[in-house]
NUDRENSE-7873 format. One record per residue: residue in one letter; x, y, z of N, C-alpha, C in turn; residue number from 1. Coordinates in steps of 0.05 Angstrom, whole numbers, plus 5000, padded with zeros to 4 digits. Layout:
# residues N
("A",(X,Y,Z),(X,Y,Z),(X,Y,Z),NUM),
...
//
This chain:
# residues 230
("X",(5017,4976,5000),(5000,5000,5000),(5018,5025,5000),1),
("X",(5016,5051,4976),(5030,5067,4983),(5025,5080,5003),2),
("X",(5045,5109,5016),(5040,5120,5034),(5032,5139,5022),3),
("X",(5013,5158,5043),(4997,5180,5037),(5008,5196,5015),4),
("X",(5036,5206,5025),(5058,5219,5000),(5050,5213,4965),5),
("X",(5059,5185,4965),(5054,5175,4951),(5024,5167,4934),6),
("X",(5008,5167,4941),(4981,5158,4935),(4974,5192,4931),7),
("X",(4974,5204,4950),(4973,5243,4939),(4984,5249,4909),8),
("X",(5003,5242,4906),(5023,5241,4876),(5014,5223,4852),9),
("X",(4996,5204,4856),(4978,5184,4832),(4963,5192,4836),10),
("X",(4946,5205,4845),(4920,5224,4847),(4920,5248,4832),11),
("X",(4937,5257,4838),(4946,5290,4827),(4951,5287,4800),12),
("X",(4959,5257,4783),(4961,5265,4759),(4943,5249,4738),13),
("X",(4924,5228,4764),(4907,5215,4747),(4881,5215,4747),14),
("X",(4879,5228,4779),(4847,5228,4775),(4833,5247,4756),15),
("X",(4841,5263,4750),(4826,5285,4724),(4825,5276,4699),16),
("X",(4848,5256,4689),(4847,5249,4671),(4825,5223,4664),17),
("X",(4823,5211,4690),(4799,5187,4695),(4773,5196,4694),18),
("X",(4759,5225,4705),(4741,5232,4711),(4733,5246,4694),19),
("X",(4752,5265,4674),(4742,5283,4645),(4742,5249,4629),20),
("X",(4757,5229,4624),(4751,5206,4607),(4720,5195,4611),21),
("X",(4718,5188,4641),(4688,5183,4644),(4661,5197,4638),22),
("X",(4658,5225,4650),(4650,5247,4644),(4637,5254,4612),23),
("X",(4660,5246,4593),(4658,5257,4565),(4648,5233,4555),24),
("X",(4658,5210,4561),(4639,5191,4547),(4614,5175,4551),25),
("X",(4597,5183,4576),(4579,5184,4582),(4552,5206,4572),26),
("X",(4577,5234,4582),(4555,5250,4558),(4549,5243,4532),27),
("X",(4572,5240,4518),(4565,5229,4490),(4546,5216,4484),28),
("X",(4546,5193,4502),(4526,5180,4500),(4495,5191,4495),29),
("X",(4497,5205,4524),(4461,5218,4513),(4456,5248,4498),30),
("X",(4483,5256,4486),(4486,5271,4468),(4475,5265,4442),31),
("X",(4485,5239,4439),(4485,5228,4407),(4452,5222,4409),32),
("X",(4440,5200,4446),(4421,5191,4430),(4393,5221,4435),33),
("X",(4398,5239,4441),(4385,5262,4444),(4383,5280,4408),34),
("X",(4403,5269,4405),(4407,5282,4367),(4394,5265,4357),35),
("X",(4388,5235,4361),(4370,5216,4346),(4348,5209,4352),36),
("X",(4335,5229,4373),(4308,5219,4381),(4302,5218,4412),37),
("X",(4310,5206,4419),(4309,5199,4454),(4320,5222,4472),38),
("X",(4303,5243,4485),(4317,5266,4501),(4322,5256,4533),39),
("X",(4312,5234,4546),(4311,5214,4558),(4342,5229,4580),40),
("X",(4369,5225,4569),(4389,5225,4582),(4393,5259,4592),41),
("X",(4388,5274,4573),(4379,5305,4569),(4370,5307,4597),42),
("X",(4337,5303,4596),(4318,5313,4612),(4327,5302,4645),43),
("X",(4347,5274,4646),(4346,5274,4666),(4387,5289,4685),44),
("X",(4386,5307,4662),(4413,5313,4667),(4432,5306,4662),45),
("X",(4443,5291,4642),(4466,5269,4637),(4479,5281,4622),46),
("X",(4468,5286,4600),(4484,5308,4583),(4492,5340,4588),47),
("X",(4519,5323,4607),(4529,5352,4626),(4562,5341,4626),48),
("X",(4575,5363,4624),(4607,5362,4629),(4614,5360,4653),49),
("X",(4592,5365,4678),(4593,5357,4704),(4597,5330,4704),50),
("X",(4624,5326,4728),(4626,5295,4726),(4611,5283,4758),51),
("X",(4586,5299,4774),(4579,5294,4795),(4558,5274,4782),52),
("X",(4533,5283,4759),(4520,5261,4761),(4532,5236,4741),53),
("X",(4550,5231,4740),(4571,5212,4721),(4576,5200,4741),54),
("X",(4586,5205,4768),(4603,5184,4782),(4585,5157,4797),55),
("X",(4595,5136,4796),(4585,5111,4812),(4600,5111,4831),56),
("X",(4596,5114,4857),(4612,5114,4889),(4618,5093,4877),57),
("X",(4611,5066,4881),(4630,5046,4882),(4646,5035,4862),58),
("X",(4633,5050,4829),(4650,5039,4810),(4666,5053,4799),59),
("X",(4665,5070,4808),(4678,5106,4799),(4699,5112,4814),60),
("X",(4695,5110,4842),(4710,5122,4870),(4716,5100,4886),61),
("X",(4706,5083,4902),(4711,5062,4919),(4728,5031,4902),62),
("X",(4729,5025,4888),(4727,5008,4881),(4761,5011,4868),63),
("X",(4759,5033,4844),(4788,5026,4835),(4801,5053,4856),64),
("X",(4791,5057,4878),(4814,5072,4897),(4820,5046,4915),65),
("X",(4806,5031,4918),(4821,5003,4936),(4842,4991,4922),66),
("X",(4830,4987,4891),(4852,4971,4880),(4890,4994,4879),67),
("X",(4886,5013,4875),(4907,5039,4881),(4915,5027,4901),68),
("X",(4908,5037,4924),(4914,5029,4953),(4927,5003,4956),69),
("X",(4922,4980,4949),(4932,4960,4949),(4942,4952,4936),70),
("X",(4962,4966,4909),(4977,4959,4894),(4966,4934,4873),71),
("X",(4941,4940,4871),(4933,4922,4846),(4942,4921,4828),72),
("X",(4948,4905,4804),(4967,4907,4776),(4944,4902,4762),73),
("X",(4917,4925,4761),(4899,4925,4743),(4888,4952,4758),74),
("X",(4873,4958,4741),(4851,4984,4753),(4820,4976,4736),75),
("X",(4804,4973,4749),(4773,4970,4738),(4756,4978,4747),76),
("X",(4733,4995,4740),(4715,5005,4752),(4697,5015,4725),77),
("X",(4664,5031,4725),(4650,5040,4722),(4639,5059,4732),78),
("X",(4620,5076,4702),(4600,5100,4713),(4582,5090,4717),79),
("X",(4552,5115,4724),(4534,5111,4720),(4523,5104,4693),80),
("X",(4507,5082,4679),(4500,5086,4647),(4480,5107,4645),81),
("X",(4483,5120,4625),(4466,5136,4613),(4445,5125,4603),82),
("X",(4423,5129,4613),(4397,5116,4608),(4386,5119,4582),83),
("X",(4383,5099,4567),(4375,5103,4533),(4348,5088,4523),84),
("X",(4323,5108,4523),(4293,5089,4510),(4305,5088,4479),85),
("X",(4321,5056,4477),(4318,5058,4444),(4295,5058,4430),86),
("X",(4278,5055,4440),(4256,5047,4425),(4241,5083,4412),87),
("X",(4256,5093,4431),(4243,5125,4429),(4265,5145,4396),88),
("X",(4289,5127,4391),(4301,5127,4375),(4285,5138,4348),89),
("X",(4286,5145,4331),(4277,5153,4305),(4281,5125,4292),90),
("X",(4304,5114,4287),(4309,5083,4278),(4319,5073,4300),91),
("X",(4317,5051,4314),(4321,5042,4343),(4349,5027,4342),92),
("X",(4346,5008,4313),(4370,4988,4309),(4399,5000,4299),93),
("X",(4390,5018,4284),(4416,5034,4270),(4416,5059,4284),94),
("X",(4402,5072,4304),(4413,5091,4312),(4423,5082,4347),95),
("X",(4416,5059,4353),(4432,5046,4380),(4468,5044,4371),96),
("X",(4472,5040,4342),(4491,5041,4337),(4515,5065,4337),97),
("X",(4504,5087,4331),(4512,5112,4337),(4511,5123,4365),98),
("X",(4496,5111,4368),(4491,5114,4413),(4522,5103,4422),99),
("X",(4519,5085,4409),(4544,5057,4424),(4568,5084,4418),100),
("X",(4579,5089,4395),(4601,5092,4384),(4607,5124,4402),101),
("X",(4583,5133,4398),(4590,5160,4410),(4607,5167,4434),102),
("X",(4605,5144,4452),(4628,5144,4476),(4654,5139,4464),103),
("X",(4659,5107,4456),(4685,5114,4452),(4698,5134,4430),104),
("X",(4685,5147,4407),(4691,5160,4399),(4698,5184,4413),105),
("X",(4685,5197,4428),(4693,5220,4450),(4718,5222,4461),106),
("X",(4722,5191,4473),(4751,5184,4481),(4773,5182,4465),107),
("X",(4770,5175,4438),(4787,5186,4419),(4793,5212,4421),108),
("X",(4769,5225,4408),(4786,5256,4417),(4789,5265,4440),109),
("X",(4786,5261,4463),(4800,5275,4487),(4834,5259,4480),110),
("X",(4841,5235,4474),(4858,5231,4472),(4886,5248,4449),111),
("X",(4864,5252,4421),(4877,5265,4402),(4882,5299,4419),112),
("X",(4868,5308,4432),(4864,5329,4445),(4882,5335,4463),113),
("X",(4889,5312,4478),(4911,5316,4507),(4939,5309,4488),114),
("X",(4946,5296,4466),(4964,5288,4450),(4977,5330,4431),115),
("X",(4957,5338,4426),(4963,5359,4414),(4970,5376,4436),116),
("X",(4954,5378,4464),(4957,5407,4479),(4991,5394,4497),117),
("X",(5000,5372,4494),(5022,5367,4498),(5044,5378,4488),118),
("X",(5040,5395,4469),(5063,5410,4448),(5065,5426,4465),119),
("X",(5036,5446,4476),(5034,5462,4487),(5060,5474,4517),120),
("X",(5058,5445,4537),(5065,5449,4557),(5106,5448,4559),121),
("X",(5113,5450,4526),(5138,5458,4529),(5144,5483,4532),122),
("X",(5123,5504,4529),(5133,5522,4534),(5127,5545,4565),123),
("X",(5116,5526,4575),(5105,5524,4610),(5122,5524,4620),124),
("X",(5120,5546,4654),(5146,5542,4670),(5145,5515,4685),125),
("X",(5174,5506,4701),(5166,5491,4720),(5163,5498,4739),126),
("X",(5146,5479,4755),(5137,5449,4751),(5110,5449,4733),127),
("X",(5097,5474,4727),(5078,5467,4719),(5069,5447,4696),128),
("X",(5100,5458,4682),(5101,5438,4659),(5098,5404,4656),129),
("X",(5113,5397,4679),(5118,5371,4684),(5090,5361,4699),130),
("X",(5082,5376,4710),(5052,5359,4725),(5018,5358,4698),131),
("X",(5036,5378,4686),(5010,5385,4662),(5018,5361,4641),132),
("X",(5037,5360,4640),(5046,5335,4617),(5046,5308,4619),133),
("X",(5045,5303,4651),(5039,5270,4657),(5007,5271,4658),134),
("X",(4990,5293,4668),(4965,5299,4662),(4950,5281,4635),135),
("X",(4967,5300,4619),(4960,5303,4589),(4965,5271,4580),136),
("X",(4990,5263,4582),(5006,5243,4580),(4979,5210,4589),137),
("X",(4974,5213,4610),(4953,5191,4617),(4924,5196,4610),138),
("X",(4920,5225,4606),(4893,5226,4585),(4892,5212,4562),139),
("X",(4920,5207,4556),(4914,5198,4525),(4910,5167,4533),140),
("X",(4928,5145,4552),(4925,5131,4557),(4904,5117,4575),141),
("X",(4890,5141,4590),(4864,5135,4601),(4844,5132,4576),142),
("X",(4836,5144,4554),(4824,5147,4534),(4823,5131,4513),143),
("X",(4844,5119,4517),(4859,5090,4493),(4846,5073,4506),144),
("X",(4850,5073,4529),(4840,5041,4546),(4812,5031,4547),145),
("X",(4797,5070,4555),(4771,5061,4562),(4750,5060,4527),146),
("X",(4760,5075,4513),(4756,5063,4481),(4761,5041,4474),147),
("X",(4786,5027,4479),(4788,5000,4475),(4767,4975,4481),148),
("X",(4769,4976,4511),(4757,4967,4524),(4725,4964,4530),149),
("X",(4712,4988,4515),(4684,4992,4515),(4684,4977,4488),150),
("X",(4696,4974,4473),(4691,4961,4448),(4690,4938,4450),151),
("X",(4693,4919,4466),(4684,4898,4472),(4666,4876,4457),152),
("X",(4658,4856,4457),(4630,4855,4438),(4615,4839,4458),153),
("X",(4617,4856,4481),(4588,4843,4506),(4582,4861,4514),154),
("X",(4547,4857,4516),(4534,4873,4518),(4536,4871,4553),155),
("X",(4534,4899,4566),(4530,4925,4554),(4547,4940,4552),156),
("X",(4566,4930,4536),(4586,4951,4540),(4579,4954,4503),157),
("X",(4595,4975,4496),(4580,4990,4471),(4593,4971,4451),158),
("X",(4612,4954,4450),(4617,4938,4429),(4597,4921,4424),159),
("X",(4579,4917,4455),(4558,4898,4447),(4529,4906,4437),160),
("X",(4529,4937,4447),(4502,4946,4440),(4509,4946,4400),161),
("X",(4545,4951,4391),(4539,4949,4362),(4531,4928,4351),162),
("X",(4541,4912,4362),(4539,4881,4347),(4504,4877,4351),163),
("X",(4496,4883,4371),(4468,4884,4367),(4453,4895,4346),164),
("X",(4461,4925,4335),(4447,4938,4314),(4462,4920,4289),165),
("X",(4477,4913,4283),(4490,4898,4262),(4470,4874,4255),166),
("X",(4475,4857,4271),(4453,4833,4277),(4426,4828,4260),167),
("X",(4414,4819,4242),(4391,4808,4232),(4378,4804,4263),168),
("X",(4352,4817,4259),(4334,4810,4282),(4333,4795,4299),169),
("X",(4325,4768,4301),(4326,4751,4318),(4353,4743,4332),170),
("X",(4366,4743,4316),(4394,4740,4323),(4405,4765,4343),171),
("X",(4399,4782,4337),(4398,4811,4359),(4390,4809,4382),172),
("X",(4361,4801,4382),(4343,4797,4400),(4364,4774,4427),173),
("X",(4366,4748,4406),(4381,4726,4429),(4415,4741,4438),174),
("X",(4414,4757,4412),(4447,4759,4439),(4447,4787,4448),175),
("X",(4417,4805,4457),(4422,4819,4469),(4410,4805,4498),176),
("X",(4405,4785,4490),(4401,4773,4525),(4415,4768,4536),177),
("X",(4446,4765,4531),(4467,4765,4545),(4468,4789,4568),178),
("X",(4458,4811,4559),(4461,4834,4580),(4462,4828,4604),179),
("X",(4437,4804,4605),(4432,4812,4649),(4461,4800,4651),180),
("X",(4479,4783,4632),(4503,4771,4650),(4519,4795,4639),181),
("X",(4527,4799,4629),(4539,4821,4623),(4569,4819,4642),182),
("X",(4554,4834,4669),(4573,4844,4687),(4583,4818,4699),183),
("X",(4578,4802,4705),(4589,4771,4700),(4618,4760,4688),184),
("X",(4596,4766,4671),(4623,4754,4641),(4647,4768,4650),185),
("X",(4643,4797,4645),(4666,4812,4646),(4680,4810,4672),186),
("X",(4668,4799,4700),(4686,4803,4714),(4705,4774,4712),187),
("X",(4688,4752,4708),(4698,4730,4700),(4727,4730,4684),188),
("X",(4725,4748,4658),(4741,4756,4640),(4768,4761,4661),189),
("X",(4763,4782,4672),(4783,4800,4681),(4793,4778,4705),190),
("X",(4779,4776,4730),(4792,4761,4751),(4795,4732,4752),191),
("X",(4766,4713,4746),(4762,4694,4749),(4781,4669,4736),192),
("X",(4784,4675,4709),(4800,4667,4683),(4829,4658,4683),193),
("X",(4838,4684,4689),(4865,4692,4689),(4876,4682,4723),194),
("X",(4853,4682,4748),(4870,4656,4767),(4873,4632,4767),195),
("X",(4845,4621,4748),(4837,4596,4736),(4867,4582,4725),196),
("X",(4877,4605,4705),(4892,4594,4691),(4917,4590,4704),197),
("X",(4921,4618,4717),(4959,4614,4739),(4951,4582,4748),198),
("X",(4924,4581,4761),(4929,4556,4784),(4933,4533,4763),199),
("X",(4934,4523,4745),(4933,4506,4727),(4967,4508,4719),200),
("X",(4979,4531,4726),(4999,4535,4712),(5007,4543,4685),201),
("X",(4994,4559,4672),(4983,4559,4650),(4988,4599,4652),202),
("X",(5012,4610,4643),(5024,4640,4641),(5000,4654,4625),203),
("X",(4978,4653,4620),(4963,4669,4597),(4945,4684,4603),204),
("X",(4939,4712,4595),(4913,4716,4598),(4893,4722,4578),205),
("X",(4878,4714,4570),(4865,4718,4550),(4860,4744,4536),206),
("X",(4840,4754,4552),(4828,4787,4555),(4850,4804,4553),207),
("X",(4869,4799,4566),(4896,4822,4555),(4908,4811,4525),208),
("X",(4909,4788,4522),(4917,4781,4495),(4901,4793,4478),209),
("X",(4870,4799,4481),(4855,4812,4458),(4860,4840,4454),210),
("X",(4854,4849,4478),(4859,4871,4484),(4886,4896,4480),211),
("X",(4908,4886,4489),(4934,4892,4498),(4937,4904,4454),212),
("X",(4947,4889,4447),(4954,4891,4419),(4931,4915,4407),213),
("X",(4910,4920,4408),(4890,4942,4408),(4896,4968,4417),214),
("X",(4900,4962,4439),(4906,4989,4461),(4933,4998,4447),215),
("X",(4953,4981,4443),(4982,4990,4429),(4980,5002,4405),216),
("X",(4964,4992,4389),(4955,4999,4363),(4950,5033,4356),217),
("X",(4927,5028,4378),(4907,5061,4381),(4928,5083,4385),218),
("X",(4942,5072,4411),(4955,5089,4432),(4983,5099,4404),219),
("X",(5000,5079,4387),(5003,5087,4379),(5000,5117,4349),220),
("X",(4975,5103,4355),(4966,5113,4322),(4953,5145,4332),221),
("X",(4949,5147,4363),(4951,5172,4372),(4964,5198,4375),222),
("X",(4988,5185,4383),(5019,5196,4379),(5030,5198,4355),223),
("X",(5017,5187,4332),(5027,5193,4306),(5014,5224,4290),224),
("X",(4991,5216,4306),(4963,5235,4295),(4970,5257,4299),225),
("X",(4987,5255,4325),(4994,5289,4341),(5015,5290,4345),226),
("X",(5039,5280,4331),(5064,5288,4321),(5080,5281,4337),227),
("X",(5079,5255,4362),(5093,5248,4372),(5114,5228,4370),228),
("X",(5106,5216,4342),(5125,5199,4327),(5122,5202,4297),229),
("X",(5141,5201,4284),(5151,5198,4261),(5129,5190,4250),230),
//
């Protein structure tokens, strides 16, 4: 567990970057589905740059501040979802699709966004420079991850709400019933899996294997976008 010192100093340069990532891609959400029909997220406040009604105490704040605290070699957590009547949609099936994308797309650009205003902070005094740049620096990598990662193809996370609008009907229908497990699966994914496998002896983890090569991909192709590599 770090000491206070310490845990003060991963706070100071990540929690903003965690909370504008969360924040922006939740609005999105009922931004996009407010442009296609459903004012649903609107009316009840959601589509706000405020990140108070965004946060989940325990999946937002409690949850990956334990894993911090205790030196977890993962960080996981959730917002609140933005509440979506597809049905209130103008087209329900193809515009759930634009619902989905609109988060992680958001997190692209806050990423392309913290990647450019990085030019910026060379010409900052210190320290400001240096605290603004690891800032900036894990926005982009907060934003890679949680784009990555929402892309998923289980529902509910928005890789799965696409594959849903993709889907021929019935076929939609049966694998949007996966949802109630949803949060299941995924934790399965993440914890259950990957001890399954150590205890077997067996070095692998799956979900990072899918994942990991993705996140490198983006993360680089971010840094290219905004002139950080050749």
């Amino acid at each position: 567990m770090p000491d206070l010192g310490s845990l003060f100093g991963i706070l100071a340069v990540w929690a903003l970057p965690v909370v504008l990532a969360v924040t922006f891609h939740e609005a999105a959400h009922g931004w996009m589905a407010d442009r296609l029909g459903d004012p649903t997220a609107r009316l009840l406040g959601r589509v706000t740059f405020n990140p108070l009604p965004h946060i989940d105490p325990i999946g937002t704040l409690l949850l990956p501040g334990l894993l911090v605290l205790f030196d977890a070699p993962f960080i996981f957590g959730w917002a609140k979802p933005v509440p979506v009547a597809f049905h209130r949609l103008r087209r329900p099936k193809r515009d759930m699709i634009w619902v989905a994308l609109a988060g992680p797309g958001a997190n692209l650009l806050l990423a392309l966004a913290a990647g450019w205003l990085m030019h910026a902070t060379l010409r900052l005094p210190a320290p400001v420079d240096a605290w603004l740049g690891e800032n900036l620096a894990n926005a982009i990598i907060v934003n890679v991850v949680l784009a990555t990662f929402n892309m998923l193809p289980i529902p509910p996370l928005d890789g799965g709400r696409v594959v849903t609008g993709l889907l021929p009907g019935r076929l939609a229908w049966r694998f949007a019933r996966i949802e109630r497990f949803g949060l299941l699966i995924l934790l399965a994914l993440i914890f259950l899996l990957p001890f399954l496998l150590r205890e077997l002896g067996i070095a692998f983890n799956p979900l990072a294997a899918v994942l990991l090569p993705a996140i490198h991909a983006l993360y680089d192709l971010v840094l290219w976008a905004t002139g950080w590599t050749a």
